[in-house]
Chimera marker file (.cmm) of the C-alpha trace (Angstrom):
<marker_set name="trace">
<marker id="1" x="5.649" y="3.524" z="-17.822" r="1" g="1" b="0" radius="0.5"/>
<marker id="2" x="9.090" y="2.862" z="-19.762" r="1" g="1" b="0" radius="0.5"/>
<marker id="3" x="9.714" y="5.833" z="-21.548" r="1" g="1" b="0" radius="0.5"/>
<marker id="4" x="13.273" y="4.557" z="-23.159" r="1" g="1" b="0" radius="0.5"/>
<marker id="5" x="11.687" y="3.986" z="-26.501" r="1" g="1" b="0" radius="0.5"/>
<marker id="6" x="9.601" y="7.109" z="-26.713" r="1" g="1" b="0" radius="0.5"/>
<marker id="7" x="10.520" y="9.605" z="-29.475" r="1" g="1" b="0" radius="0.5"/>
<marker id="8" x="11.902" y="13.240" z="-28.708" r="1" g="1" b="0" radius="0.5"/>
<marker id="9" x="8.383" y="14.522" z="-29.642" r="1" g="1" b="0" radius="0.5"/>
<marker id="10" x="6.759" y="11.637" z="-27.333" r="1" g="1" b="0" radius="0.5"/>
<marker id="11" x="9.051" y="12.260" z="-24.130" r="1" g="1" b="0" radius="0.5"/>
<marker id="12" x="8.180" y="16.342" z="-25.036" r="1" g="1" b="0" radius="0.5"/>
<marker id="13" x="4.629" y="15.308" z="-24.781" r="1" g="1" b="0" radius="0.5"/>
<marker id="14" x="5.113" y="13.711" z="-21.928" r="1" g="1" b="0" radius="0.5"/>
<marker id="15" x="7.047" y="16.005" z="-19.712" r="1" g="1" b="0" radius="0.5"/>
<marker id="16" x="4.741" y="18.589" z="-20.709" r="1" g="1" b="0" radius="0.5"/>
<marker id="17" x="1.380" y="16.638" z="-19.589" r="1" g="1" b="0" radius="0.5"/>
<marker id="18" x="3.501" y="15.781" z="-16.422" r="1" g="1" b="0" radius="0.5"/>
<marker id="19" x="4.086" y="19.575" z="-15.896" r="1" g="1" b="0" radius="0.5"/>
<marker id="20" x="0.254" y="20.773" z="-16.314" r="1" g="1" b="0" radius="0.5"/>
<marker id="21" x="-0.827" y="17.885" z="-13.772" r="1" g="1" b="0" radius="0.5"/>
<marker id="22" x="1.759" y="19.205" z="-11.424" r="1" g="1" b="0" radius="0.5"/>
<marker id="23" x="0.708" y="22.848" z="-11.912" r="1" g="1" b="0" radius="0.5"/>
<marker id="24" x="-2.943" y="22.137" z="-11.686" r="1" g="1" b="0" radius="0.5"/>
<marker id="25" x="-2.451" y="20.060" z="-8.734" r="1" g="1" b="0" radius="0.5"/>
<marker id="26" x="-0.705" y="22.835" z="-6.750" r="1" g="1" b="0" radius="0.5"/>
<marker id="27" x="-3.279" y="25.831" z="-7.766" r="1" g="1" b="0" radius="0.5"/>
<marker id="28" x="-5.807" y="23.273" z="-6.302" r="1" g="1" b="0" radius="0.5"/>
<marker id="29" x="-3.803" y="23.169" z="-3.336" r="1" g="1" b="0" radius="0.5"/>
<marker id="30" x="-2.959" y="26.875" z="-3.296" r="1" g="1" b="0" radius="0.5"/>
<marker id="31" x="-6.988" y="27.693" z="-3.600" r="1" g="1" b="0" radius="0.5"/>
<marker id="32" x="-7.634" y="24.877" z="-1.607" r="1" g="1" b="0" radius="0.5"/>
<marker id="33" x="-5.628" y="26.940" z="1.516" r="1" g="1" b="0" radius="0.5"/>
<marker id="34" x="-7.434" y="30.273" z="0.535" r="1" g="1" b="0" radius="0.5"/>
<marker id="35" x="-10.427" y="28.936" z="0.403" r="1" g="1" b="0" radius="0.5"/>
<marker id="36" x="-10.180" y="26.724" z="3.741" r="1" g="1" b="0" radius="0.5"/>
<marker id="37" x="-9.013" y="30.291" z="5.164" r="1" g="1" b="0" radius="0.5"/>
<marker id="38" x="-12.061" y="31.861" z="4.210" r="1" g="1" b="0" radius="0.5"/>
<marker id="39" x="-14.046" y="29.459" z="4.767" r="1" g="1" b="0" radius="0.5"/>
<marker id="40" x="-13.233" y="29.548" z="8.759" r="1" g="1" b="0" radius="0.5"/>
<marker id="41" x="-15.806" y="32.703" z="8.599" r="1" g="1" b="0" radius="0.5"/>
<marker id="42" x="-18.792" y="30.853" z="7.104" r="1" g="1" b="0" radius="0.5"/>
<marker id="43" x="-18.721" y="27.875" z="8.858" r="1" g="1" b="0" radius="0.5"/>
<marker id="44" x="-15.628" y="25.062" z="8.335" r="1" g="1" b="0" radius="0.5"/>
<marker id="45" x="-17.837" y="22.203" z="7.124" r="1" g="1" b="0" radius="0.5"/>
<marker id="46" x="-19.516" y="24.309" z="4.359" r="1" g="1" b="0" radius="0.5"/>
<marker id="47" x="-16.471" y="25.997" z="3.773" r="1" g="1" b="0" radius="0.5"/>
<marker id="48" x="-14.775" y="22.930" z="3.074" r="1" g="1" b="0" radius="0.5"/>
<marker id="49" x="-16.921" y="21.064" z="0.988" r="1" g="1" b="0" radius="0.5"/>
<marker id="50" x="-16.536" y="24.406" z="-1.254" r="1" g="1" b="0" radius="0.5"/>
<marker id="51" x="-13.148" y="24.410" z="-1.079" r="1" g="1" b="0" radius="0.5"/>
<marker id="52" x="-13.242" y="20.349" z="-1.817" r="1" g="1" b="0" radius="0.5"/>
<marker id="53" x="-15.932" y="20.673" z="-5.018" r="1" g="1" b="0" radius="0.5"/>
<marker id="54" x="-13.747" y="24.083" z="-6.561" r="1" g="1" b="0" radius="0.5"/>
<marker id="55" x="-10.683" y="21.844" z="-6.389" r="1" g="1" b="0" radius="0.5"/>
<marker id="56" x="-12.558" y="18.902" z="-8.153" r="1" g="1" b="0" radius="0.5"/>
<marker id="57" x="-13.765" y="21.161" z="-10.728" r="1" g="1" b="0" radius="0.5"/>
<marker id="58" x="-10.478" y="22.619" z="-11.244" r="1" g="1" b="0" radius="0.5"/>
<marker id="59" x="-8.648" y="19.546" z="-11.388" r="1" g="1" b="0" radius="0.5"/>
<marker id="60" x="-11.341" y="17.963" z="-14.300" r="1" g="1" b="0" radius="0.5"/>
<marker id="61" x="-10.977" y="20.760" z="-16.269" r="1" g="1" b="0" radius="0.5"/>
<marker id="62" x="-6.863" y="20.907" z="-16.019" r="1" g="1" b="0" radius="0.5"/>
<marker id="63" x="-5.123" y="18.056" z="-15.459" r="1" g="1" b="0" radius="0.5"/>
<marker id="64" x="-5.228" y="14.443" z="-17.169" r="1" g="1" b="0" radius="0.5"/>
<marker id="65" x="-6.351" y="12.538" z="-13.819" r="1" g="1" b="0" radius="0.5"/>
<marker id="66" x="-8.712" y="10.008" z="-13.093" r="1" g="1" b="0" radius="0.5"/>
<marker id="67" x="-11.422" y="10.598" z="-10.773" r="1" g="1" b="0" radius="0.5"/>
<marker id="68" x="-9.905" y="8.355" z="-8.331" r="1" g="1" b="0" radius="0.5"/>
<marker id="69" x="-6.669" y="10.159" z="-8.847" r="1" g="1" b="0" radius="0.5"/>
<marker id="70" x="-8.885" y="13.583" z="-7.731" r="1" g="1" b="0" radius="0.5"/>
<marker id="71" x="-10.408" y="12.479" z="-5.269" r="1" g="1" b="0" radius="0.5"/>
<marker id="72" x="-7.441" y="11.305" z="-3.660" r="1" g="1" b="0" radius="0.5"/>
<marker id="73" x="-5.421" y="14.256" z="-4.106" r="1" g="1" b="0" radius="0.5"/>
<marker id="74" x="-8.541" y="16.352" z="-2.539" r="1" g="1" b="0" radius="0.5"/>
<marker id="75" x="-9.027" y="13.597" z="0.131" r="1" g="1" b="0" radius="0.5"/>
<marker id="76" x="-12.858" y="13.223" z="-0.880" r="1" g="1" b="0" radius="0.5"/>
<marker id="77" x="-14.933" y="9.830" z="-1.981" r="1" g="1" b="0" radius="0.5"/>
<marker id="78" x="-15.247" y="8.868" z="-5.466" r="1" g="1" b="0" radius="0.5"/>
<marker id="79" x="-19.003" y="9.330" z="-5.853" r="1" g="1" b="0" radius="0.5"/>
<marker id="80" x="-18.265" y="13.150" z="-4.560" r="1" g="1" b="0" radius="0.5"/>
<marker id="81" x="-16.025" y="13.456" z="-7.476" r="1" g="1" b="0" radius="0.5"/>
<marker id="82" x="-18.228" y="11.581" z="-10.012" r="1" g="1" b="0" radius="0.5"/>
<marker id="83" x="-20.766" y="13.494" z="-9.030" r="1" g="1" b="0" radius="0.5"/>
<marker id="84" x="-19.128" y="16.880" z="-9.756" r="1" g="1" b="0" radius="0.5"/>
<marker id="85" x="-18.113" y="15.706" z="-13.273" r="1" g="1" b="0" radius="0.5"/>
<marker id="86" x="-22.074" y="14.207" z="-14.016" r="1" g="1" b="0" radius="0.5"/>
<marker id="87" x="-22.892" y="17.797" z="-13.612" r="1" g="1" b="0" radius="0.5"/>
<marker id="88" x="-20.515" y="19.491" z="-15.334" r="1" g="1" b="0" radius="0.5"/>
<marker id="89" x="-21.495" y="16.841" z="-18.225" r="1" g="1" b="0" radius="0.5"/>
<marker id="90" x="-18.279" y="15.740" z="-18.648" r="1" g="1" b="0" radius="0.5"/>
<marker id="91" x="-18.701" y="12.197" z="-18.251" r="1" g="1" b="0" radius="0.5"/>
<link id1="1" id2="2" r="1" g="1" b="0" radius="0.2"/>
<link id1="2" id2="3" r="1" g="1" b="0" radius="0.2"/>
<link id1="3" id2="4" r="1" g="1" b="0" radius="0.2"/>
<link id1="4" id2="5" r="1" g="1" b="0" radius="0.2"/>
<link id1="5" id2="6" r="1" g="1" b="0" radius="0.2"/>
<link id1="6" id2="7" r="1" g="1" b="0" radius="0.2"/>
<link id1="7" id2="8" r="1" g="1" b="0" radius="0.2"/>
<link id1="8" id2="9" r="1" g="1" b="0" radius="0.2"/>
<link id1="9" id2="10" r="1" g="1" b="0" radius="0.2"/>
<link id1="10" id2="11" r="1" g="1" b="0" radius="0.2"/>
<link id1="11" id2="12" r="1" g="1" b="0" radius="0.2"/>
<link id1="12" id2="13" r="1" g="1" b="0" radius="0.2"/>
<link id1="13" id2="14" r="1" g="1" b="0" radius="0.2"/>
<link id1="14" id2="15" r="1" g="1" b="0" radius="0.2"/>
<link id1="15" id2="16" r="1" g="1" b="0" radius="0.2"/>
<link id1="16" id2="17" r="1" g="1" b="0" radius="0.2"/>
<link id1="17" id2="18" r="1" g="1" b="0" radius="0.2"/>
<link id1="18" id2="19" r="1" g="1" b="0" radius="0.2"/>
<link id1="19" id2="20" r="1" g="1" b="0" radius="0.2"/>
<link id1="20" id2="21" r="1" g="1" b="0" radius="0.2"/>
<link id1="21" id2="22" r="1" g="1" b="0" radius="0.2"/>
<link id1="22" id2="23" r="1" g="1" b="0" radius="0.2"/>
<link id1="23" id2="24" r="1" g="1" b="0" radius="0.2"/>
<link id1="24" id2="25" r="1" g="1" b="0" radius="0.2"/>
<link id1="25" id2="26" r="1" g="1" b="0" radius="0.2"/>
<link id1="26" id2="27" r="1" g="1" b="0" radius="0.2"/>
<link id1="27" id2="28" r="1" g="1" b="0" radius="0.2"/>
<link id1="28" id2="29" r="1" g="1" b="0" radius="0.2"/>
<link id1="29" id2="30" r="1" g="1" b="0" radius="0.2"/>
<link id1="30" id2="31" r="1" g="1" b="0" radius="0.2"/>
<link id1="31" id2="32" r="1" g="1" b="0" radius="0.2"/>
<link id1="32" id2="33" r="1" g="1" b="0" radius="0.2"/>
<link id1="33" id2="34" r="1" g="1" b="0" radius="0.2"/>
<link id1="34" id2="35" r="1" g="1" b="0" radius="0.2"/>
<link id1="35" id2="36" r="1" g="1" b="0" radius="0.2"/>
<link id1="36" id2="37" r="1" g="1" b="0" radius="0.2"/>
<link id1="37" id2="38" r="1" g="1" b="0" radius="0.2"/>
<link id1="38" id2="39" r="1" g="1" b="0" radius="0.2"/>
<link id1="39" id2="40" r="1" g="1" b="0" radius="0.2"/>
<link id1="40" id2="41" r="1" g="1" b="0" radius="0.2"/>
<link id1="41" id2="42" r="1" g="1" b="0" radius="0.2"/>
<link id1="42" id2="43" r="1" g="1" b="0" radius="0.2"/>
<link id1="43" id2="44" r="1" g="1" b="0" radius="0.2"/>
<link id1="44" id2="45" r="1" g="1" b="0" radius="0.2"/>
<link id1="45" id2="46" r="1" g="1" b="0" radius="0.2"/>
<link id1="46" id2="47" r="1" g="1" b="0" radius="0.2"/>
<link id1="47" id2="48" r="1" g="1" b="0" radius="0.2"/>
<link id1="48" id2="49" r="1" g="1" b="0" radius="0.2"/>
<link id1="49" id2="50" r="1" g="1" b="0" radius="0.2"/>
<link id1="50" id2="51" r="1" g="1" b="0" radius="0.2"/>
<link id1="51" id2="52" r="1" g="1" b="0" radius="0.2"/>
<link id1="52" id2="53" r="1" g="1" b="0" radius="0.2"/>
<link id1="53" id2="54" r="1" g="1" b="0" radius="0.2"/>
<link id1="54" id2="55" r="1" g="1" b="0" radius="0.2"/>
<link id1="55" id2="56" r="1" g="1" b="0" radius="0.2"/>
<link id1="56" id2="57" r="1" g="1" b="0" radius="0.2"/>
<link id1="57" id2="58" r="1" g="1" b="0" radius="0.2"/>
<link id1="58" id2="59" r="1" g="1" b="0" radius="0.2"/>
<link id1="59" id2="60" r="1" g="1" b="0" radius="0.2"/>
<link id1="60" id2="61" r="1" g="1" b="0" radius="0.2"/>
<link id1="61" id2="62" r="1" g="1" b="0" radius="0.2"/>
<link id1="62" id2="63" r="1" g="1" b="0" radius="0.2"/>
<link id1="63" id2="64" r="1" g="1" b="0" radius="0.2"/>
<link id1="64" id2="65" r="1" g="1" b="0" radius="0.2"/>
<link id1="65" id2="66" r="1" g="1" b="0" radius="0.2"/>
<link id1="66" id2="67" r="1" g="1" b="0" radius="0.2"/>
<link id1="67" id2="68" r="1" g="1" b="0" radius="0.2"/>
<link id1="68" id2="69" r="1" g="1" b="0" radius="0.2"/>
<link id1="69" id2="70" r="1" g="1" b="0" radius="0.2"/>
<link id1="70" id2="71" r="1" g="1" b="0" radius="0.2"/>
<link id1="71" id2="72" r="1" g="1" b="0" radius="0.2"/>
<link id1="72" id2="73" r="1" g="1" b="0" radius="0.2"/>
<link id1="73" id2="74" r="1" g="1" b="0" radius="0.2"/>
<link id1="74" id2="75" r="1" g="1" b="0" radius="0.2"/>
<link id1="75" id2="76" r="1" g="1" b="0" radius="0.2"/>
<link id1="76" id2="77" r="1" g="1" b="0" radius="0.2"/>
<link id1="77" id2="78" r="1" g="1" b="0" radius="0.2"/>
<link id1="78" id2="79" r="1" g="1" b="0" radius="0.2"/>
<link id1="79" id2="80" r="1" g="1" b="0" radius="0.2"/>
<link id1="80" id2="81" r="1" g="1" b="0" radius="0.2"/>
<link id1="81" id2="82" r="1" g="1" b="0" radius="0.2"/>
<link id1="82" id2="83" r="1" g="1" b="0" radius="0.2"/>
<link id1="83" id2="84" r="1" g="1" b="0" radius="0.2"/>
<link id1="84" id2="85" r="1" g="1" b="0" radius="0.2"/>
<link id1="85" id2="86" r="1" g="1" b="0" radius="0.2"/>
<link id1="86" id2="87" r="1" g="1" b="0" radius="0.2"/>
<link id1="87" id2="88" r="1" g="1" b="0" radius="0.2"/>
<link id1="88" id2="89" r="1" g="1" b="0" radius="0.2"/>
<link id1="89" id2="90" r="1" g="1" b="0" radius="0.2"/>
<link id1="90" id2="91" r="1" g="1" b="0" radius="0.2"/>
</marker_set>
């Protein structure tokens, strides 16, 4: 992305959408942690597949990703992530 001919107002725009991905990304990682924590008492699979589908959910609602951006960043398939955001009914 060449941002040289962007506008003040444009580059604003776009620092401050690069800021809220950056922000959601890390509470996802930050409840991703707790959550893997806590999860270690009711079972790590389960726990994790929580933690995974909270930080999907989290991510749709906050940042501007794509779903293969998500599911990277959480480390889970695509379909897991499509999946979450067919229910939601934010397709």
């Amino acid at each position: 992305l060449d941002t040289r001919q962007f506008t003040p107002e444009q580059y604003y725009q776009y620092n401050k959408m690069l800021v809220q991905n950056a922000m959601a990304i890390e509470i996802a990682r930050q409840e991703r942690e707790k959550s893997r924590l806590e999860g270690k008492e009711e079972g790590r699979l389960e726990g994790e597949m929580i933690t995974k589908r909270n930080s999907v959910i989290r991510l749709i609602h906050l940042a501007k990703l794509t779903d293969e951006e998500i599911a990277i960043i959480n480390d889970a398939p695509l379909e897991f992530v499509q999946q979450i955001r067919a229910e939601l009914g934010l397709l």
